[in-house]
LUMVEXPA-467397 format. One line per 5 residues: number of its first residue (from 1); their letters; for each residue x, y, z of C-alpha. Coordinates in Angstrom, 2 decimals, always signed. Example, Ala and Ser with C-alpha at 12.3 -4.5 7.8 and 13.67 -1.06 7.14 Angstrom:
1) AS) +12.30:-4.50:+7.80 | +13.67:-1.06:+7.14
// end
This chain:
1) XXXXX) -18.75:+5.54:+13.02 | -21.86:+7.04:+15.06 | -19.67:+8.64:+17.62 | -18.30:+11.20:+15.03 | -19.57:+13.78:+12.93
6) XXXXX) -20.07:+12.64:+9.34 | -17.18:+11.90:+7.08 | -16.95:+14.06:+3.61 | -14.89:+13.10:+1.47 | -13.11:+14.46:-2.38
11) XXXXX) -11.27:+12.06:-4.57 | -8.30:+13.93:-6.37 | -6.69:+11.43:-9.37 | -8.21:+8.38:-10.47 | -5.46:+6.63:-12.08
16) XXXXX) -5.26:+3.25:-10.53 | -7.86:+0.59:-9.71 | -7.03:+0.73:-6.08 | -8.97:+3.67:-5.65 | -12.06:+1.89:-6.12
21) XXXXX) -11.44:-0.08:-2.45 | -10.26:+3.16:-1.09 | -13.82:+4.88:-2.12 | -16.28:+1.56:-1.15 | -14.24:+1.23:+1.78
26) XXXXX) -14.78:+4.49:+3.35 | -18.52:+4.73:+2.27 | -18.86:+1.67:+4.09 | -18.27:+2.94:+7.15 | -20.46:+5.64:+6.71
31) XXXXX) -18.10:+8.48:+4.86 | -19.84:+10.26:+2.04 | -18.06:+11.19:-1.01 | -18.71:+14.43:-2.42 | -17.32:+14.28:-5.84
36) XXXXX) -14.12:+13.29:-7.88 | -11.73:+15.16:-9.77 | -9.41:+13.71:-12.41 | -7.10:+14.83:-14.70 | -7.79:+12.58:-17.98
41) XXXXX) -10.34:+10.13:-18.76 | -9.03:+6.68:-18.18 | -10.52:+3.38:-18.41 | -10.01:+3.48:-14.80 | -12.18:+6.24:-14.34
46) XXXXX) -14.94:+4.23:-16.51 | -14.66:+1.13:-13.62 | -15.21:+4.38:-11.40 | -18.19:+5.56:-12.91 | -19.81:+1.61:-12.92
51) XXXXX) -18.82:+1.12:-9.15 | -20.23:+4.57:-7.87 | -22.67:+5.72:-10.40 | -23.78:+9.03:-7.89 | -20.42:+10.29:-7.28
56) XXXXX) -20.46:+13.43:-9.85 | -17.03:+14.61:-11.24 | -16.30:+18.24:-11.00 | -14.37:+20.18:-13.63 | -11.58:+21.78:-11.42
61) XXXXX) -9.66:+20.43:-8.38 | -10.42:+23.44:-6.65 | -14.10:+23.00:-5.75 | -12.83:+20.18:-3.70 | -10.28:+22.11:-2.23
66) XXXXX) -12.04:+24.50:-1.20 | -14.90:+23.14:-0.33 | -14.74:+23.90:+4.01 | -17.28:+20.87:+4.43 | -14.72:+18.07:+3.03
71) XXXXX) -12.19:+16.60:+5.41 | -10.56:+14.33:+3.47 | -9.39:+14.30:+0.12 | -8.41:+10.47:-1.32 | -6.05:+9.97:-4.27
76) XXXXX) -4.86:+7.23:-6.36 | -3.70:+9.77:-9.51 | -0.27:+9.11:-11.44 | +2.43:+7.78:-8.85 | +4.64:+10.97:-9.49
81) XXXXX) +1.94:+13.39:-8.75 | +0.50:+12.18:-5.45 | +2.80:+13.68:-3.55 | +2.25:+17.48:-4.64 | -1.34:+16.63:-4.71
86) XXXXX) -1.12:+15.47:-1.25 | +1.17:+18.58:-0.29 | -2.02:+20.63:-2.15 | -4.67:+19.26:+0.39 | -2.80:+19.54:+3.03
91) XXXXX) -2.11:+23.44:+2.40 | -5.70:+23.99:+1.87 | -6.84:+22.28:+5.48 | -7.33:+19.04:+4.00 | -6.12:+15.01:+5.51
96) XXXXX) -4.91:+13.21:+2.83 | -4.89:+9.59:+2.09 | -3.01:+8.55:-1.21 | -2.63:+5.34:-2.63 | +1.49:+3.80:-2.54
101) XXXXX) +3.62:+5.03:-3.45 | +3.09:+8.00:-1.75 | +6.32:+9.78:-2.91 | +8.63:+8.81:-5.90 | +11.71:+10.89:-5.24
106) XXXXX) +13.62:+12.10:-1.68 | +13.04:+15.72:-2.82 | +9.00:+14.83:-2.68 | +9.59:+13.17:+0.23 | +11.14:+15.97:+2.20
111) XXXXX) +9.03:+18.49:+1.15 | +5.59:+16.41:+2.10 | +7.13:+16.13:+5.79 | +7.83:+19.53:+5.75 | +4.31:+20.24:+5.07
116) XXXXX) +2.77:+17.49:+7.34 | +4.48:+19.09:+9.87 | +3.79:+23.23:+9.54 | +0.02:+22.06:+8.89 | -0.66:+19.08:+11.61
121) XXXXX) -2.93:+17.50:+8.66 | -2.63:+13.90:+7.85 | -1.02:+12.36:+4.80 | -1.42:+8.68:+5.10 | -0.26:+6.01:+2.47
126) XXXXX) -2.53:+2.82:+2.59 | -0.03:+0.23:+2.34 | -2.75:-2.06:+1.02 | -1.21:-5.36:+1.36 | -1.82:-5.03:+4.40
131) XXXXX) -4.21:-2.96:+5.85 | -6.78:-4.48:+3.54 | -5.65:-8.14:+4.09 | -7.66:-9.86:+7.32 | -4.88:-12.29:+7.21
136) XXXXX) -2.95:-9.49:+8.29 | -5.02:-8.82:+11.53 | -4.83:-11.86:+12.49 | -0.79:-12.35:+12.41 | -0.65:-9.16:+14.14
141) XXXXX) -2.76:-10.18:+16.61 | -0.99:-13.37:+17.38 | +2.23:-12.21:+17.23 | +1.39:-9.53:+19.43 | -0.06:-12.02:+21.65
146) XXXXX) +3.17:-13.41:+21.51 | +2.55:-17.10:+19.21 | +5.78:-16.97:+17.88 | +8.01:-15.82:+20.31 | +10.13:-12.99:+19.22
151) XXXXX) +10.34:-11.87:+15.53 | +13.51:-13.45:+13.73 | +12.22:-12.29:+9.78 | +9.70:-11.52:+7.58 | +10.04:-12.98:+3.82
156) XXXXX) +7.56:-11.22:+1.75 | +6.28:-12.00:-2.16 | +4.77:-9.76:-3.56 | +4.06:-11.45:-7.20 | +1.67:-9.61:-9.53
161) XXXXX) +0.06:-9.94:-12.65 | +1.01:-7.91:-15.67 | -1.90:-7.37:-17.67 | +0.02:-5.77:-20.41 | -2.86:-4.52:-22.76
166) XXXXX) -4.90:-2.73:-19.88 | -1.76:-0.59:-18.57 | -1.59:+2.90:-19.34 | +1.41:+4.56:-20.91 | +2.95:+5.86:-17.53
171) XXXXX) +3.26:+2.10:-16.06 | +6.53:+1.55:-17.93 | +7.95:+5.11:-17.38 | +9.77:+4.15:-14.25 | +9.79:+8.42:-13.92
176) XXXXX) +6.06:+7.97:-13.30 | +5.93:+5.14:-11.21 | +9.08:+5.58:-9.56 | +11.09:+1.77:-9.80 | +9.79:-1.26:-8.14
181) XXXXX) +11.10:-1.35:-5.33 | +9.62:+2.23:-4.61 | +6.60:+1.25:-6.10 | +5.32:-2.68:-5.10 | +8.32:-3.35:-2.17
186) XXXXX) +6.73:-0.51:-0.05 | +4.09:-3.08:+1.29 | +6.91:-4.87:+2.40 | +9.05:-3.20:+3.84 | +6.18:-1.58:+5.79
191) XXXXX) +5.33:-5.36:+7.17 | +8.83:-5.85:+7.92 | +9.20:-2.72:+10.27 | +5.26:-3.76:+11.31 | +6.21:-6.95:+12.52
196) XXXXX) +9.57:-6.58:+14.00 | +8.79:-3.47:+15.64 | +12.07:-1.92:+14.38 | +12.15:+1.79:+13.77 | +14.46:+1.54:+11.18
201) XXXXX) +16.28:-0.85:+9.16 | +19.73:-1.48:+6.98 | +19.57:-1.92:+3.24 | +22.13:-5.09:+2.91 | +21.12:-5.86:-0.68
206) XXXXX) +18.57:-4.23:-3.70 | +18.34:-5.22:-7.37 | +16.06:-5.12:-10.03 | +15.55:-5.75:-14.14 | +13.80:-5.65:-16.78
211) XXXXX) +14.23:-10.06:-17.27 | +11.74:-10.64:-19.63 | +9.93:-8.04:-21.29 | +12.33:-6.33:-23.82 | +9.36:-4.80:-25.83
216) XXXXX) +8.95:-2.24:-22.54 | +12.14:-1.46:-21.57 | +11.02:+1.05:-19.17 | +9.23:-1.71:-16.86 | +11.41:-3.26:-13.96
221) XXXXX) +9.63:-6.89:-14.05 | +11.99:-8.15:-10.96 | +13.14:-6.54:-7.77 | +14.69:-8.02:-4.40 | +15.09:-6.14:-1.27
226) XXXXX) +17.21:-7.80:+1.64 | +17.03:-5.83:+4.69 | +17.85:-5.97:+8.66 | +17.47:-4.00:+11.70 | +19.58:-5.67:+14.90
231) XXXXX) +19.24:-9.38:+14.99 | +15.71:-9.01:+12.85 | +15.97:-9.78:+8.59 | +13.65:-9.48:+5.70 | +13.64:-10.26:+2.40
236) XXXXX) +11.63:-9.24:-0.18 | +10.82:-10.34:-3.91 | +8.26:-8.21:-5.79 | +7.60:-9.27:-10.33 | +5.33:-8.87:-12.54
241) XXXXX) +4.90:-12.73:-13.37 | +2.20:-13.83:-12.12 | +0.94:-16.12:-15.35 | -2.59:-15.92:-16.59 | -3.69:-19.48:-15.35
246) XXXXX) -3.89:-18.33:-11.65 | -7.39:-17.56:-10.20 | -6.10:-14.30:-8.68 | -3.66:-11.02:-9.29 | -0.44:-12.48:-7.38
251) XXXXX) -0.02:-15.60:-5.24 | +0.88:-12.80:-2.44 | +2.42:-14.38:+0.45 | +4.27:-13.75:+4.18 | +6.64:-15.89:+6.19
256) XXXXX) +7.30:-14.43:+9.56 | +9.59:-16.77:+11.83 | +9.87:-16.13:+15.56 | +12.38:-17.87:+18.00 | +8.82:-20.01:+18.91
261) XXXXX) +7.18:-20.98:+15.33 | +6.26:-19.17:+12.47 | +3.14:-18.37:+10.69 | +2.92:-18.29:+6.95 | -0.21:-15.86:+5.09
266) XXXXX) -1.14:-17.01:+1.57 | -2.78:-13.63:+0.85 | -4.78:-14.06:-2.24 | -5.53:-17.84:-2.65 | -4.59:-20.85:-1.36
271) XXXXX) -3.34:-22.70:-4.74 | -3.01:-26.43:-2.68 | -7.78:-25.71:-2.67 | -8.82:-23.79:-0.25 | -11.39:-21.53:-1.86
276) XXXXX) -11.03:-17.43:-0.88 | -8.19:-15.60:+0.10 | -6.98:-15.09:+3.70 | -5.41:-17.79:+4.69 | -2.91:-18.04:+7.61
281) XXXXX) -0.77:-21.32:+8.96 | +0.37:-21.05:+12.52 | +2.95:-23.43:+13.51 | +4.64:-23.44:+17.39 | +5.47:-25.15:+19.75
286) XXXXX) +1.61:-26.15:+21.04 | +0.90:-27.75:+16.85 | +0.13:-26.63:+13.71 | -2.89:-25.06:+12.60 | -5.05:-23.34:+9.60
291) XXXXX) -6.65:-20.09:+10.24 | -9.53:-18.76:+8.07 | -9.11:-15.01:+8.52 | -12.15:-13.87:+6.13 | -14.18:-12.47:+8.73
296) XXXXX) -11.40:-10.93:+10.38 | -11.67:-7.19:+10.71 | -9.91:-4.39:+8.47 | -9.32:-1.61:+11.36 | -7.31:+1.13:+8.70
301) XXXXX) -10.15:+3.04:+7.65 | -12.40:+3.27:+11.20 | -9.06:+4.20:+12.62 | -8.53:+6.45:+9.47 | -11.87:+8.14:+10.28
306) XXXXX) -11.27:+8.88:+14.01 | -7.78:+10.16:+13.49 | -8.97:+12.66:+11.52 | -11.68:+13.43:+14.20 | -9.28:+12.84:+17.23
311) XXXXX) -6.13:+14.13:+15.71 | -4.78:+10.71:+16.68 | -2.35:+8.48:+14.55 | -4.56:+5.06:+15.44 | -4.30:+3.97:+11.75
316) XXXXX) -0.54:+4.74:+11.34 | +2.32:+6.88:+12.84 | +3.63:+9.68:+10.48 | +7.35:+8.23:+11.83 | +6.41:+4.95:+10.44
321) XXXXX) +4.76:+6.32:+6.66 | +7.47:+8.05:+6.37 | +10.13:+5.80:+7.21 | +8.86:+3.24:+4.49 | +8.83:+5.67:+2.52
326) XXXXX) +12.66:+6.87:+2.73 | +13.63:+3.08:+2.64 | +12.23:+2.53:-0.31 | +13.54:+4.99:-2.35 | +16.75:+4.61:-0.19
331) XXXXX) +16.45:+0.77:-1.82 | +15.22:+1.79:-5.28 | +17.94:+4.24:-5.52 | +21.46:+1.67:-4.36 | +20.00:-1.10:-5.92
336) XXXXX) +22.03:-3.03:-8.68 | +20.19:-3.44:-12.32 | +20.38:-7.07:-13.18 | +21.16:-7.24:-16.87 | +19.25:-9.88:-18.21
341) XX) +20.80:-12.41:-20.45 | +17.73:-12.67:-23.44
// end
């Protein structure tokens, strides 16, 4: 990014191993972190320390705050807290960019637009699934370029891996990690808007359970989302049960049918042998075709990095962070708990 100014950056919570991409990405392109701040040592924290051996941690919060030479503060603390954080950078003159969810409750939700708003500062929620998925660029790209015709629905699985005996005590405190649906159905809900181009949508249908893991009865282990804006539908199924014999996380995956084909993204791995992840299948009228999409580019962060410099919203509209946000809790909060049959 040698047309800006150089990027400094704080990291405020390191609770979850997706702040380890959010970190190496930015350093990548050229962002320097300062230091990290984090409430309790974590095992998370220890992956932290490996990865980035010369980021120091500082004792208080504060020094990052107030710090005038950071721009950016980056967060993947406790679920429930990232929104007050968030509200906390932006207050002190700080952009802020938070793993999802961003918000857990409408009352955090309204208060963090309040703030985005009386401060101009940016709180971003990296909607990883797919802003760091090249398979994603690339079925943007085409169906912007029109491949598919016009956007019927998105179906989007987002299966993940449980890992029981790594998770810390605040995963199955649905308080903490705010349901599901808030939680994992985010990233789709986000691609659903994304791809449709619809400002808004209707939730026709939400449930979710706890279907096989009585031992944690605070866990929702199922959810299903159907949504629907106009003549344009999703549907979404997020679980924790992915089993241990798959070579990756989640067999993540994204159907999007247009009135002129479809494409289909196998996310993570391809289990019919492909090697690597990013795989996308275009089918139209003109044939069907594979597309490797591993050297596609991930624009988030660059964009990230001159928004903050531009005071643009290149990497994502406030109108649109938000708006997942409120439909997800708006889904999380209707939706019917399936009682499972054990």
């Amino acid at each position: 990014m040698s047309n800006y100014p150089a990027l400094r950056f704080g990291v405020i919570g390191v609770d979850h191993r997706h702040i380890y991409d959010q970190v190496r990405s930015l350093i990548e392109i050229g962002a320097e972190c300062v230091a990290y701040w984090t409430s309790t040592a974590t095992a998370v924290e220890a992956g932290f320390n490996t990865r980035f051996p010369n980021i120091p941690r500082v004792a208080d919060r504060q020094q990052l705050l107030n710090d005038p030479g950071i721009a950016l503060i980056v967060c993947a603390a406790m679920p429930c807290d990232r929104a007050e954080l968030g509200i906390e950078a932006m207050l002190h003159g700080k952009d802020f960019l938070t793993d999802k969810p961003g918000v857990t409750t409408v009352a955090q939700l309204e208060h963090v637009k309040k703030v985005q708003q009386q401060t101009d500062k940016i709180f971003s929620v990296n909607f990883s699934e797919r802003f760091e998925v090249r398979a994603v660029t690339k079925a943007t790209e085409l169906v912007r370029a029109g491949a598919i015709g016009k956007v019927l629905q998105t179906i989007g699985l987002g299966p993940h891996r449980l890992n029981r005996q790594t998770r810390p005590a605040w995963f199955f405190d649905p308080a903490c990690y705010g349901g599901i649906l808030v939680d994992i159905a985010s990233h789709q809900i986000d691609q659903f808007l994304h791809f449709t181009g619809a400002p808004d949508a209707n939730i026709l249908m939400s449930r979710y359970g706890n279907l096989a893991h009585p031992d944690d009865p605070g866990l929702q282990d199922f959810g299903e989302i159907l949504l629907s804006h106009g003549g344009a539908s999703g549907y979404i199924r997020v679980d924790w049960f992915t089993p241990d014999g798959l070579d990756a996380w989640g067999d993540g995956r994204l159907t999007i049918l247009g009135t002129e084909g479809y494409i289909e993204l196998r996310k993570y791995i391809d289990i019919a042998g492909r090697p690597g992840k990013d795989h996308l299948f275009l089918v139209n009228n003109e044939g069907a075709q594979y597309i490797d999409c591993a050297n596609e580019p991930l624009p988030y962060y660059t964009n990230i990095y001159q928004d903050i410099f531009e005071r643009t919203e290149t990497a994502m509209t406030h109108k649109h962070c938000f708006k997942v946000c409120e439909l997800a809790l708006a889904a999380q909060s209707v939706a019917q708990r399936i009682e499972s049959e054990r």
